[in-house]
C-alpha positions, 0 to 999 in steps of 0.5 A: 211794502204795506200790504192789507188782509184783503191783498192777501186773500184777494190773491188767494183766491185768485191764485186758487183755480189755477193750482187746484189743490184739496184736501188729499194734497201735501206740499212740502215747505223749503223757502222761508215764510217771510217771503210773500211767495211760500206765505201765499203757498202756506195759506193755500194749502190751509185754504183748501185743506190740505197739509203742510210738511216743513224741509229741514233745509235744501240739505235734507230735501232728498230725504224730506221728499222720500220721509213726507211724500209731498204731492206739490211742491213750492220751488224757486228755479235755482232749486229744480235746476240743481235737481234737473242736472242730478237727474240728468247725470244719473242718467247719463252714468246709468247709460239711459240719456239717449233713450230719455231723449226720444222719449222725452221727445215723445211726450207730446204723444205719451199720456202723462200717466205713462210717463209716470211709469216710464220714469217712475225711478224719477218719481221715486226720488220725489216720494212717488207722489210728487203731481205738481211743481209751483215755480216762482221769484225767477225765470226757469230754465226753458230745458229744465221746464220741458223735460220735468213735464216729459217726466211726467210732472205738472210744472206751473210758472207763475209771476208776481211781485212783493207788491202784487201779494204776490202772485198776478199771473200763472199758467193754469195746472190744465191749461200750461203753456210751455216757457210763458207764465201763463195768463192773468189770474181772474181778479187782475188787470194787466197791460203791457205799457210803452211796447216796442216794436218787438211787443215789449214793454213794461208790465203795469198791474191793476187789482185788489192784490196790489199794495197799499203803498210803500210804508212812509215812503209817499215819494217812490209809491208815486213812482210807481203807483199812476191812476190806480196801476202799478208799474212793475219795472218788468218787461214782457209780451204778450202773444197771440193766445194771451199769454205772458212772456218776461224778457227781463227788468228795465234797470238791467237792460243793456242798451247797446251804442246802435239802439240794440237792446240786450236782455241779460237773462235772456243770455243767463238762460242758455248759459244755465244749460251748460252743464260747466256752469252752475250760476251765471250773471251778464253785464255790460262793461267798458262800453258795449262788452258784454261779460259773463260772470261764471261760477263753474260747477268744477265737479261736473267739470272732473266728471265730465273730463273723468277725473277727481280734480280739475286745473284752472286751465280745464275750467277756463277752456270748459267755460270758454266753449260753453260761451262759445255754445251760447254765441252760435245761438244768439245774433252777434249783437248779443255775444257775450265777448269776455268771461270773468271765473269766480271762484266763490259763489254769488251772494243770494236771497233768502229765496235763492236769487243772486243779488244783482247788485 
C-alpha cells in the first residue's frame, strides 16, 4: 500500500479530537511499529506532546503497566480479552464476581470517578493511571467492551484499514457509543453501498487518508478504487444516531442454500464469551455446516472442574455446552452444528489476529 505524508498526517489530525490526549498523558507501546495502527498511535503521542514507553513484549506487560504507569493504552482486542477473563477470574477466586455484577450493572448510574474507586484494585493492576483504552484491527467483545467501561476506563473502538492510514472511524473519548465503532472522523466521507434489507452493505471511504494506490499494482487498485472511494470489502450499518456497525467482511460471509446470510464473527463473538474457549474460527463446510473450529483454554477448563489436569473427554464436553450456549442465542439458521478441537494455537499477525486463511 502506497501511502503519501499527507495520508498519514491528514488521519493524524482527524483521529486527534477523538483521543484528546496532551502533554500529561503516557501510552505504553506493545504492537509492532510497522503496523499502521501503533504508527498512527506512536505519532499522536508526539503530536500532542506526550511520551512513549516501550513493552517489553505481551510477556512483560503486567509488569510494564505497573514500572510505566502508562495513562492510554493502544490494544488490539485479543489482548484486552485475555486481561478481561484474568480479571474475571480473580474475582471469581476472591469470591467478589456477584458483587461485581450488580455493580457493574449499575455503572450506568455511578460516576466514573467512583468506579475507579470501587475497583481501584483493577486500576491498580494497569499502574493506577490507566483513563483510556484505543481499541482497534479487530472487533471487541461486546462483554469485554461493558465491563472495562463499568470499571471505570474509557474504552475507544475505532476502525480502519492499511489503506485508509488508518484510522476513519471512531467512537469519541466523550461521546462512546456501546458496541459501535463510532462516527466518521471529521475529514472522511463514508457510505455504505449495496445495503440489504437489513441495512447492510459494503463500506466505501472518501478522504485525504485514502491511499495512493497499490504499489505497481494498477489492476487490483481499480478493484478497489471507483470515482475517488474506496471500497473496503467490509460490511456494516449505519443506525439511527449515525453510528457505525461492522457485521463482518464480504469474502468470509456464508451464504446459506435458502439466501440466509451467516456472518462468522458475529458467531466468534459469543463464542469468545465462553470462558472454555480461548480462540475461535467459524466456517462453512460441506454445503451449509456450520463448523466451529476451537482452541480451548484447558487451564480454565481444570479450574473451573477444580482439577490440574483436564481429559480430552472434559474438553470436548466443555466445548460442546459452550456451543450449545451459543445455539439458544442465535436463530437456527446460524447454528453452529460441528465443532473441530485443536490443539495448537491459530497462527496470527503481528497485531494478533488469526489468519483466516
Amino acid at each position: 500500500v502506497m501511502r503519501s505524508q499527507k495520508n498519514i498526517c491528514s488521519d493524524l489530525v482527524g483521529v486527534y479530537p477523538c483521543i484528546k490526549a496532551d502533554e500529561n498523558d503516557r501510552s505504553l507501546s506493545v504492537l509492532p511499529l510497522h503496523h499502521t495502527y501503533e504508527c498512527i498511535a506512536f505519532l499522536m503521542m508526539i503530536y500532542c506532546g506526550g511520551s512513549i514507553a516501550f513493552s517489553g513484549g505481551i510477556r512483560t506487560l503486567k509488569e510494564d503497566f505497573s514500572f510505566f504507569r502508562p495513562t492510554v493504552f493502544v490494544s488490539v482486542p485479543i489482548i484486552l480479552e485475555r486481561f478481561h477473563k484474568l480479571i474475571l477470574k480473580k474475582m471469581s477466586d476472591e469470591g467478589k464476581q456477584k458483587k461485581a455484577q450488580f455493580i457493574t450493572g449499575l455503572s450506568g448510574i455511578i460516576s466514573e470517578e467512583n468506579r475507579r474507586k470501587i475497583f481501584s484494585d483493577i486500576h491498580s493492576f494497569f499502574g493506577g493511571r490507566l483513563q483510556k483504552i484505543v481499541v482497534g484491527a479487530a472487533g471487541l467483545n461486546g462483554e469485554t467492551e461493558k465491563d472495562f467501561t463499568a470499571f471505570g476506563f474509557r474504552i475507544i473502538v475505532g476502525y480502519g484499514l492499511t489503506e485508509c492510514s488508518p484510522i476513519v472511524i471512531c467512537n469519541n473519548v466523550n461521546d462512546i457509543a456501546s458496541e459501535s465503532i463510532g462516527k466518521p472522523l471529521s475529514n472522511a466521507e463514508v457510505k455504505i453501498e449495496g445495503a440489504k434489507e437489513d441495512g447492510v452493505g459494503e463500506i466505501c471511504i472518501k478522504g485525504p487518508m485514502v491511499m495512493l494506490g497499490y504499489y505497481k499494482n494498477k489492476e487490483e487498485t481499480e478493484k478497489v478504487m471507483k470515482n475517488g472511494w474506496f471500497h473496503t470489502g467490509d460490511l456494516g450499518y449505519k443506525d439511527r444516531y449515525g453510528n457505525y456497525h461492522i457485521t463482518g467482511r464480504s469474502k468470509n460471509v456464508i451464504v446459506t442454500r435458502n439466501g440466509k446470510n451467516i456472518y462468522p464473527e458475529e458467531l466468534e463473538q459469543y463464542l469468545y464469551k465462553h470462558s472454555a474457549i480461548k480462540e475461535a474460527i467459524v466456517t462453512s463446510e460441506r454445503g451449509d455446516i456450520i463448523t466451529a473450529h476451537i482452541f480451548p483454554d484447558e487451564k480454565e477448563i481444570a479450574r473451573r472442574l477444580r482439577k490440574d489436569t483436564v481429559t480430552s473427554a472434559e474438553i470436548k464436553k466443555a466445548v460442546t455446552q459452550a456451543i450449545r450456549d451459543v445455539n439458544k442465542r442465535i436463530p437456527s439458521y446460524k447454528h453452529i452444528r460441528d465443532t473441530v478441537i485443536r490443539k495448537e494455537e491459530f497462527e496470527k499477525t503481528t497485531t494478533q489476529k488469526i489468519k483466516r486463511h
